[in-house]
One Martini backbone bead per residue (centre of mass of N, CA, C, O) as a GRO file, in nm:
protein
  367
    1UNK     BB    1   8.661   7.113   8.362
    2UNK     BB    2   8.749   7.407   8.236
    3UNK     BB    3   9.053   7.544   8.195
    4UNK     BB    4   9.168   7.842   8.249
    5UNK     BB    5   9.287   8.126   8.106
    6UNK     BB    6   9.589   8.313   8.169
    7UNK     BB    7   9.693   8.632   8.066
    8UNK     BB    8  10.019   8.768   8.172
    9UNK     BB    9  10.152   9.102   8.211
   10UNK     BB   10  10.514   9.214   8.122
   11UNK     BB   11  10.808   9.376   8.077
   12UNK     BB   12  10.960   9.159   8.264
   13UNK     BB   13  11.170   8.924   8.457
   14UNK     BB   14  11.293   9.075   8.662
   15UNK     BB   15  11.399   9.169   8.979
   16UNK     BB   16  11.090   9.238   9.105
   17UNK     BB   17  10.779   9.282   9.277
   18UNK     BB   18  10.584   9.202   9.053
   19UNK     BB   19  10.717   8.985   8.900
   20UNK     BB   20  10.757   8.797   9.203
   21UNK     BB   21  10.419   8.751   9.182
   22UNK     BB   22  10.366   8.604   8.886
   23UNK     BB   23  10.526   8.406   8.921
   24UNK     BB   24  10.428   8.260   9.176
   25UNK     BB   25  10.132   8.229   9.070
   26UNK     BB   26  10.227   8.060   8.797
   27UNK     BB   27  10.358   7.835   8.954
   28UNK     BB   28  10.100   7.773   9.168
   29UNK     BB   29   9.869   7.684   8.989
   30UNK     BB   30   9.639   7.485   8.936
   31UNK     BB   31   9.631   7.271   8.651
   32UNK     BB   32   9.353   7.168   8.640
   33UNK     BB   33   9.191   7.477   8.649
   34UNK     BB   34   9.497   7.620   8.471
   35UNK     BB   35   9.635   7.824   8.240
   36UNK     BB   36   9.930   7.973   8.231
   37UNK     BB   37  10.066   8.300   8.078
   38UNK     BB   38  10.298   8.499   7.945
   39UNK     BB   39  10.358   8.822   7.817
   40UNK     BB   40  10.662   8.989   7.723
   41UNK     BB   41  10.819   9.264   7.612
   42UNK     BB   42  11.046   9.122   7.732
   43UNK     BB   43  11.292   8.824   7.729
   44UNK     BB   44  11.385   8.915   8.058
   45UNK     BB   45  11.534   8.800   8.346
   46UNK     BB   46  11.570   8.639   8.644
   47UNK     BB   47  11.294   8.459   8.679
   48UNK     BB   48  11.323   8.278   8.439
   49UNK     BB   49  11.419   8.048   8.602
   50UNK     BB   50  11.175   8.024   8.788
   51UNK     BB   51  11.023   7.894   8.605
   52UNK     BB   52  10.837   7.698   8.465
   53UNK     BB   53  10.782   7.532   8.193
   54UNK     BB   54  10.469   7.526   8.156
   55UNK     BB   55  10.518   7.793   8.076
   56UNK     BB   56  10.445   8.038   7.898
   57UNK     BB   57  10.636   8.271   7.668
   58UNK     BB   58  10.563   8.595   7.536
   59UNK     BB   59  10.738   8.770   7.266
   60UNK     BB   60  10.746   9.085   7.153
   61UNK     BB   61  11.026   9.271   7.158
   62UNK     BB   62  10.926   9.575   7.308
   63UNK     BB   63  11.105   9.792   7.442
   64UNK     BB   64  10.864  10.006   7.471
   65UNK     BB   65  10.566  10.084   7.646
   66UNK     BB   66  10.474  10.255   7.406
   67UNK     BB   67  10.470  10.046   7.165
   68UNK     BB   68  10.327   9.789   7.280
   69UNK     BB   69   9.995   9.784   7.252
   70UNK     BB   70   9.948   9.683   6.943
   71UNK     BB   71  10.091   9.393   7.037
   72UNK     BB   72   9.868   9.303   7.268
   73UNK     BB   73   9.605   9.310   7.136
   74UNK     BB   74   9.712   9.084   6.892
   75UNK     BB   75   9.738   8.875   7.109
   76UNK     BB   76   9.453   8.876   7.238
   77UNK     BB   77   9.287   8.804   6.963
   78UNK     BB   78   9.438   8.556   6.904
   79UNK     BB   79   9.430   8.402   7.240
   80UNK     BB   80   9.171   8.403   7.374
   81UNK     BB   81   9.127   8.450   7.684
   82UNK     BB   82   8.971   8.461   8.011
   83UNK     BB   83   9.222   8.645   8.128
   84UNK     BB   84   9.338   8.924   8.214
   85UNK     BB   85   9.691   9.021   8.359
   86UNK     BB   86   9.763   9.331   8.462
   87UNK     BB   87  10.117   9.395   8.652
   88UNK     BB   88  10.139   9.684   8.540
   89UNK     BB   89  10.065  10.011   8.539
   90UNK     BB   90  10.086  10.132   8.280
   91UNK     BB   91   9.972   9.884   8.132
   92UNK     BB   92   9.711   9.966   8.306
   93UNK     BB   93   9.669  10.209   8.155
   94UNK     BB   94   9.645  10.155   7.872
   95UNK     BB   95   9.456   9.887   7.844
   96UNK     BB   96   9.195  10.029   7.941
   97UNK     BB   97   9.085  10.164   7.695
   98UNK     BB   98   9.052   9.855   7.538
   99UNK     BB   99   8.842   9.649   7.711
  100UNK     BB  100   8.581   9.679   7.526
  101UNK     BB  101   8.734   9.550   7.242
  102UNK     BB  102   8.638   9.253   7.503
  103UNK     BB  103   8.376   9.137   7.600
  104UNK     BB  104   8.433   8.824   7.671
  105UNK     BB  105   8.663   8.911   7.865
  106UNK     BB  106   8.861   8.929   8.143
  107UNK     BB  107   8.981   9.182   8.350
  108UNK     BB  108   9.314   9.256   8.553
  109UNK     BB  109   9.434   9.473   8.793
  110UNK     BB  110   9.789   9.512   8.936
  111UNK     BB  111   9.861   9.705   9.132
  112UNK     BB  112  10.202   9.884   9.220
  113UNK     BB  113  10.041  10.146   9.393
  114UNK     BB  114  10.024  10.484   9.487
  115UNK     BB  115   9.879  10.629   9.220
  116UNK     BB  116   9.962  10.951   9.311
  117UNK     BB  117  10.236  10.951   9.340
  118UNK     BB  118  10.381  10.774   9.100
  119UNK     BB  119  10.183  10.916   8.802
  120UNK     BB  120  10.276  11.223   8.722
  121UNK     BB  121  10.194  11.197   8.401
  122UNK     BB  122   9.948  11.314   8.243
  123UNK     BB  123   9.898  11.112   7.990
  124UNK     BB  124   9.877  10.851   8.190
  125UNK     BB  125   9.635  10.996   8.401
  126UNK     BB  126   9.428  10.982   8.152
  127UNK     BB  127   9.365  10.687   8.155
  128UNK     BB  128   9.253  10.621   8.435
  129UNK     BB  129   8.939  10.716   8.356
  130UNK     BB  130   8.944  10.365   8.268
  131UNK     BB  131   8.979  10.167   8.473
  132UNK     BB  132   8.642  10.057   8.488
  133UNK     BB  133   8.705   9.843   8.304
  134UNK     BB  134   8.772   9.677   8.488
  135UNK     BB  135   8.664   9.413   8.684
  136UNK     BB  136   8.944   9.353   8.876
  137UNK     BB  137   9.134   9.565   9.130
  138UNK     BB  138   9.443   9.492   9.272
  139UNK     BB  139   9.542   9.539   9.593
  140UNK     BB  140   9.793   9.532   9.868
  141UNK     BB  141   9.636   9.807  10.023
  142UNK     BB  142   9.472  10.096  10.156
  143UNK     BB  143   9.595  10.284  10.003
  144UNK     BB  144   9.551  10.176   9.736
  145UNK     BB  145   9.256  10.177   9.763
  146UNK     BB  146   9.149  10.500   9.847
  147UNK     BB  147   9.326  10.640   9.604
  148UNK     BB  148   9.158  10.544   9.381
  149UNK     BB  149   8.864  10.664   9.484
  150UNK     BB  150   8.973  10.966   9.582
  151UNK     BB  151   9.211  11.027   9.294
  152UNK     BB  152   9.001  10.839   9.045
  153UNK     BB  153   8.710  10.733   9.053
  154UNK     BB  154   8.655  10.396   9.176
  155UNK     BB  155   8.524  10.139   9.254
  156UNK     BB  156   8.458   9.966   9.520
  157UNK     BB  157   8.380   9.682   9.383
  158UNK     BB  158   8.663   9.635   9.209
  159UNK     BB  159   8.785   9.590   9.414
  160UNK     BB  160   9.081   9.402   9.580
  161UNK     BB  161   9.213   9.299   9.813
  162UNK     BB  162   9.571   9.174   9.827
  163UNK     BB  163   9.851   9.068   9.901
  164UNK     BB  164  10.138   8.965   9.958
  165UNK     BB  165  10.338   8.642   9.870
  166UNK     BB  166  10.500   8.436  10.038
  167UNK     BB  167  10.789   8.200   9.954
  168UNK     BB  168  10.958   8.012  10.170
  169UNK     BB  169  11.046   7.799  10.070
  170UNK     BB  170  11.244   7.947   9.862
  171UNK     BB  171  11.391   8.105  10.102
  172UNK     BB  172  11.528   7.849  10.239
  173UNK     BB  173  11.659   7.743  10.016
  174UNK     BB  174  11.851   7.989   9.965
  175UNK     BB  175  11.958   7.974  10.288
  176UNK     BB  176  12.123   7.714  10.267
  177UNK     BB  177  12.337   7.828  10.040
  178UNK     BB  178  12.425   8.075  10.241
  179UNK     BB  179  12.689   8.297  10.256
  180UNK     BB  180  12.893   8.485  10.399
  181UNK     BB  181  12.958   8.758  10.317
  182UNK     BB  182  13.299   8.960  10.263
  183UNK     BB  183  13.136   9.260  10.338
  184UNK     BB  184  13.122   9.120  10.624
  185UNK     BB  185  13.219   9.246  10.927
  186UNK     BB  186  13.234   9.102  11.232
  187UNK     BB  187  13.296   9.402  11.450
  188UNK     BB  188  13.012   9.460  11.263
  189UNK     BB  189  12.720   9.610  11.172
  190UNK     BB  190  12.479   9.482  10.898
  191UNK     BB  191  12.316   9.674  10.701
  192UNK     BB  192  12.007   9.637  10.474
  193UNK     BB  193  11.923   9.718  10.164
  194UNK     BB  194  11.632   9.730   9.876
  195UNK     BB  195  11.628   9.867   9.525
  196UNK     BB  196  11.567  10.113   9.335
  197UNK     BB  197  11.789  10.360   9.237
  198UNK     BB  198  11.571  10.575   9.333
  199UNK     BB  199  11.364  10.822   9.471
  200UNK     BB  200  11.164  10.667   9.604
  201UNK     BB  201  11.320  10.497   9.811
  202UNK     BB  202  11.553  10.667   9.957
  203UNK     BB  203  11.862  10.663   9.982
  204UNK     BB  204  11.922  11.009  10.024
  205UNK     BB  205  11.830  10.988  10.301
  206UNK     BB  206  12.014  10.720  10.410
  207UNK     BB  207  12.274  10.850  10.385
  208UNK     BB  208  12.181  11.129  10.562
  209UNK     BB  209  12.172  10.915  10.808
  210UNK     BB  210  12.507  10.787  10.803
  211UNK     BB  211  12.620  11.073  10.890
  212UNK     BB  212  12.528  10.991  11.196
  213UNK     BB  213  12.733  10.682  11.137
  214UNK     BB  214  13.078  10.729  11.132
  215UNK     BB  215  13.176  10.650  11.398
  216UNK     BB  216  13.068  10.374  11.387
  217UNK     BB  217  12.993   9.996  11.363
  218UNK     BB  218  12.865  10.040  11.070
  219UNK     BB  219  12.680   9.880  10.790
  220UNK     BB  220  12.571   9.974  10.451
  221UNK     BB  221  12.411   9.769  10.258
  222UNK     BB  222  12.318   9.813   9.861
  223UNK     BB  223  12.076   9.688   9.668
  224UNK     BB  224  12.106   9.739   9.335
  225UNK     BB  225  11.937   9.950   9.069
  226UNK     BB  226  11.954  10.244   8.861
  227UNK     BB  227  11.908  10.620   8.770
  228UNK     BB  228  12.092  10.704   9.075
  229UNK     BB  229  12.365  10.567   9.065
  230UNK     BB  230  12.568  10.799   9.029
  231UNK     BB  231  12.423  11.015   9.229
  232UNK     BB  232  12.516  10.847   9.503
  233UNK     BB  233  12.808  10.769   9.469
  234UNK     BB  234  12.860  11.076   9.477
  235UNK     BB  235  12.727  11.150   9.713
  236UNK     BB  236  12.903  10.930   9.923
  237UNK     BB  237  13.172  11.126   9.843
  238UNK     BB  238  13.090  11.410   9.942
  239UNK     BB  239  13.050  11.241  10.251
  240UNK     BB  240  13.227  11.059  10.352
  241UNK     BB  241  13.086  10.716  10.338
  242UNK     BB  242  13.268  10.424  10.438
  243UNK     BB  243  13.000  10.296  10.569
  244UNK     BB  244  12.908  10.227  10.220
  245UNK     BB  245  12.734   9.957   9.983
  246UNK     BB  246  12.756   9.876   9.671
  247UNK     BB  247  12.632   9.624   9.493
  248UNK     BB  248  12.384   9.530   9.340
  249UNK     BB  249  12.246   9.347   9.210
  250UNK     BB  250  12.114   9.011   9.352
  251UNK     BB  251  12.034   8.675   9.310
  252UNK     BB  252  12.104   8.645   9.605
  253UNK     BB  253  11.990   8.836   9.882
  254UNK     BB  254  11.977   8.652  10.116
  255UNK     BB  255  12.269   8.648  10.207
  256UNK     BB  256  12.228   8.941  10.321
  257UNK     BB  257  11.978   8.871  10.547
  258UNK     BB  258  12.056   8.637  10.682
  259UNK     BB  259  12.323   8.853  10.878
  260UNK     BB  260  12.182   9.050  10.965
  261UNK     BB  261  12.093   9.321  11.176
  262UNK     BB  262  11.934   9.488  10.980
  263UNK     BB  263  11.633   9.648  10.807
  264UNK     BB  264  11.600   9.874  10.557
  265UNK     BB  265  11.339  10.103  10.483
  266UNK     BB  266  11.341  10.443  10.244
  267UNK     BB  267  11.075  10.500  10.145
  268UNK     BB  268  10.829  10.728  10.044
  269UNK     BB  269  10.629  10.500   9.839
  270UNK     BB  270  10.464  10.213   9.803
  271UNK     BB  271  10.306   9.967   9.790
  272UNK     BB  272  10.380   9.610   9.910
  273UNK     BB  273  10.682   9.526  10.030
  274UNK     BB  274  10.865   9.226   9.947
  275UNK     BB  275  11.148   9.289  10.122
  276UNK     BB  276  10.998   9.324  10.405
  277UNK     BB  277  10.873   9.083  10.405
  278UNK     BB  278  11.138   8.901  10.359
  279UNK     BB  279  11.286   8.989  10.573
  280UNK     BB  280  11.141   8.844  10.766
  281UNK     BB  281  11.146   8.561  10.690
  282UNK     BB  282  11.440   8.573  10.738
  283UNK     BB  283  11.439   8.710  11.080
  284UNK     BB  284  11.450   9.051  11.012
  285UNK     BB  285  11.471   9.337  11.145
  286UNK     BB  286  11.277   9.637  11.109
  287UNK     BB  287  11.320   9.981  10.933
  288UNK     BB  288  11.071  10.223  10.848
  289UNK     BB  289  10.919  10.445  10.693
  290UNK     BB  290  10.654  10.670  10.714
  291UNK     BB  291  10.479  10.523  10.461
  292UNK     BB  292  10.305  10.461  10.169
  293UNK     BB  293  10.171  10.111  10.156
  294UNK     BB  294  10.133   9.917  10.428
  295UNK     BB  295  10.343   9.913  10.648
  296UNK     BB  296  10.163   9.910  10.885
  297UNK     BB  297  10.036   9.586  10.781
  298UNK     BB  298  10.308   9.450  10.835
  299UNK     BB  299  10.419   9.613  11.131
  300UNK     BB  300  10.507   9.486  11.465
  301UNK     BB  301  10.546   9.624  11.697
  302UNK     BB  302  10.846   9.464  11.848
  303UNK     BB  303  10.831   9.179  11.621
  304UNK     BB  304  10.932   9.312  11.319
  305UNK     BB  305  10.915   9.623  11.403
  306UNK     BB  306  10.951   9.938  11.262
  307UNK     BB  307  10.875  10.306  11.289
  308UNK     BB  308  10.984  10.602  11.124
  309UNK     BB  309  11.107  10.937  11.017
  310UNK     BB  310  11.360  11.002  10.800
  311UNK     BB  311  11.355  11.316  10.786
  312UNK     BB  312  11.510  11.262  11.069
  313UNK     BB  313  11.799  11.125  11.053
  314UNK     BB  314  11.900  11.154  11.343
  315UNK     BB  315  11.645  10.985  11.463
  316UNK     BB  316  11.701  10.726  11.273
  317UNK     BB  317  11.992  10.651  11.375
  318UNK     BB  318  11.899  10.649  11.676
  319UNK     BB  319  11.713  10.385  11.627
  320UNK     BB  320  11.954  10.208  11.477
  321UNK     BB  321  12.138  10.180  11.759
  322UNK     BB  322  11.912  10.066  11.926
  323UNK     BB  323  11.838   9.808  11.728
  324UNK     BB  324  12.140   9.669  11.706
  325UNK     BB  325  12.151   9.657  12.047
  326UNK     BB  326  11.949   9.417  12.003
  327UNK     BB  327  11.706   9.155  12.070
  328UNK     BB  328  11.571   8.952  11.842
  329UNK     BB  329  11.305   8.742  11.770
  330UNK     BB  330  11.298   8.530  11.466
  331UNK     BB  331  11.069   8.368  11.491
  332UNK     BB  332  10.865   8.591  11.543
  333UNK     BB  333  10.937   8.743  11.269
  334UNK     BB  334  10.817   8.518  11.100
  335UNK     BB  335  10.552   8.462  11.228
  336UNK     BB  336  10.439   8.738  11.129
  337UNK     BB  337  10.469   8.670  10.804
  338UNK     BB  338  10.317   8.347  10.805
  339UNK     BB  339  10.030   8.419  10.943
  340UNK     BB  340   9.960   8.664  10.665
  341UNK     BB  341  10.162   8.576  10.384
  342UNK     BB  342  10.144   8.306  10.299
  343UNK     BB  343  10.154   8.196  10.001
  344UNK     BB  344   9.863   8.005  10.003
  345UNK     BB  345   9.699   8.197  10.128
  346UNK     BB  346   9.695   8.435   9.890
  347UNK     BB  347   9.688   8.218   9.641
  348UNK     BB  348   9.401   8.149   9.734
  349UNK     BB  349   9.259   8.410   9.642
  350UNK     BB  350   9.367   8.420   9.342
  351UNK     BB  351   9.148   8.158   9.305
  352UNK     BB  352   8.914   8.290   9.334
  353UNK     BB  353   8.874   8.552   9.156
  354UNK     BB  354   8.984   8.329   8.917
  355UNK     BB  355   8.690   8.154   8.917
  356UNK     BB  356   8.485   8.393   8.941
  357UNK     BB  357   8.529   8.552   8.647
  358UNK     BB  358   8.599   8.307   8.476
  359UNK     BB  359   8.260   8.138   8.529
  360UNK     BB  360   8.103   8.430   8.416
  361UNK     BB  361   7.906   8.521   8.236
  362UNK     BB  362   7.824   8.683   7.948
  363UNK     BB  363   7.849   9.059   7.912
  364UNK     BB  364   7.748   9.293   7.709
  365UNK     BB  365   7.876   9.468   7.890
  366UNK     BB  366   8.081   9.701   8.051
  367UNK     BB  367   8.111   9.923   8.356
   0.00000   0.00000   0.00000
């Protein structure tokens, strides 16, 4: 049997949440079926490490993602993959357009959001006009996939839900070599976010949760960067919040979950957080805001977590305190998150998608 080329589409492999789906997919395709390749606008990020070798890496050069467009497609008529596979939103956005002056090709957009609340520029939201033009657009949540429906106008038959993969494995070996970081003081309840310091995230009502949380043995450590981190910081010196630890990005997260009291997600609106995936992996009880995004379909109240409304401070921290002196049973809500999104289970889907239009015969039009 002839195998399959697909070829990922990527602004970089940092370490978020995309990247971290894209890897995923591409380390553990059967390579008897399937030859993954990457195009990234720019060869950079945390997870380029953890690719296999055998994966090629295209690389762009192409500093802004609004630049990158004729040479993904100069890419695109070059190497005549049998799938395209657009993994970020913006370039799912900018690529709509173009998909039909490829009509042997099959498109895949994997939406990494739920798309009326996160594009908010005319200019991009203008793309998506053409979004039917893809093959088939995968969704990680009943939201995301709605919320393009009813404030899109795509296609039900386009859609298909496929929820984010946790790779256990890999999270294992990180906890095996994970020591208590130095900034977890033993006295104190360690609570962690993680995330992009933007707005979206919502670090903003976080803090302003930790304000009725000063008196208390509380730490709330924050990983990431972005560009609301000198806001944030202002912020904290502000409120005079001494129990909040800004830490940055970090390449094994895994060390901060691994002991752990609690995670918080203080998100406004996610697509499907693998953060909050991975807290459970780890065996760490969640606390999240309730937005859109999947949270719901994520959160098993009493065996993996909670939900809360955060724009409500002082009630999201009575939460909290009620929350890290409880015990919760780590097995239970491990295997809450292993036995509907371990690897294997979500890979396999994503392995039949790409099968199935990987093998259909050329159609003489799109849409």
């Amino acid at each position: 049997m002839k195998k399959i080329t697909i070829l990922f589409i990527l602004p970089d492999l940092e370490t978020g949440g995309a990247e971290r789906i894209v890897t995923t997919i591409a380390n553990h395709l059967p390579r008897s079926m399937f030859e993954p390749k990457i195009m990234l606008l720019r060869k950079e990020g945390g997870y380029l490490e953890f690719l296999k070798e055998d994966v090629e890496i295209i690389d762009l050069k192409t500093p802004r993602i609004r630049h990158s467009i004729v040479p993904i497609l100069k890419e695109i008529r070059k190497r005549n993959p049998d799938i395209v596979f657009s993994g970020f939103g913006e370039v799912n956005a900018y690529l709509a357009l173009f998909i039909k002056f490829f009509p042997k090709i099959k498109f895949i957009a994997r939406e990494t959001n739920v798309v009326s609340q996160h594009v908010t520029r005319k200019e991009i939201r203008f793309f998506y006009r053409f979004y039917n033009n893809y093959d088939k657009i995968i969704c990680q949540s009943d939201d995301m996939q709605n919320d393009l429906i009813e404030n899109f106008k795509i296609k039900k038959e386009k859609l298909i839900k496929i929820n984010n993969p946790v790779d256990f494995e890999f999270i294992e070996e990180k906890l095996a070599m994970s020591e208590k970081p130095e900034s977890f003081k033993g006295d104190f309840k360690n609570i962690v976010a993680i995330g992009n310091l933007s707005s979206r995230k919502g670090f903003d009502n976080l803090l302003k949760v930790f304000c009725h949380l000063k008196n208390e043995k509380v730490l709330l450590h924050i990983l990431g960067d972005g560009k609301d981190k000198e806001l944030l910081h202002q912020m904290k010196s502000d409120l005079g919040l001494e129990n909040i630890i800004f830490h940055g990005p970090q390449k094994n997260p895994y060390q901060f979950l691994k002991f752990a009291d609690l995670f918080t997600l203080s998100s406004r609106y996610e697509g499907f957080p693998n953060v909050l995936l991975e807290a459970g992996a780890c065996g760490i009880y969640s606390l999240a805001n309730n937005c859109k995004g999947g949270i719901s379909e994520i959160i098993q109240p009493g065996i993996n977590g909670e939900i809360a409304h955060i724009e409500n401070h002082k009630e999201f921290a009575g939460k909290i305190l009620s929350m890290i002196n409880e015990t919760h049973d780590k097995v239970a809500t491990r295997n809450s998150i292993s036995s509907r999104f371990s690897k294997n289970f979500i890979l396999g889907k994503y392995e039949d998608v790409f099968l199935e239009i990987g093998n259909q015969p050329f159609q003489p039009s799109k849409g």
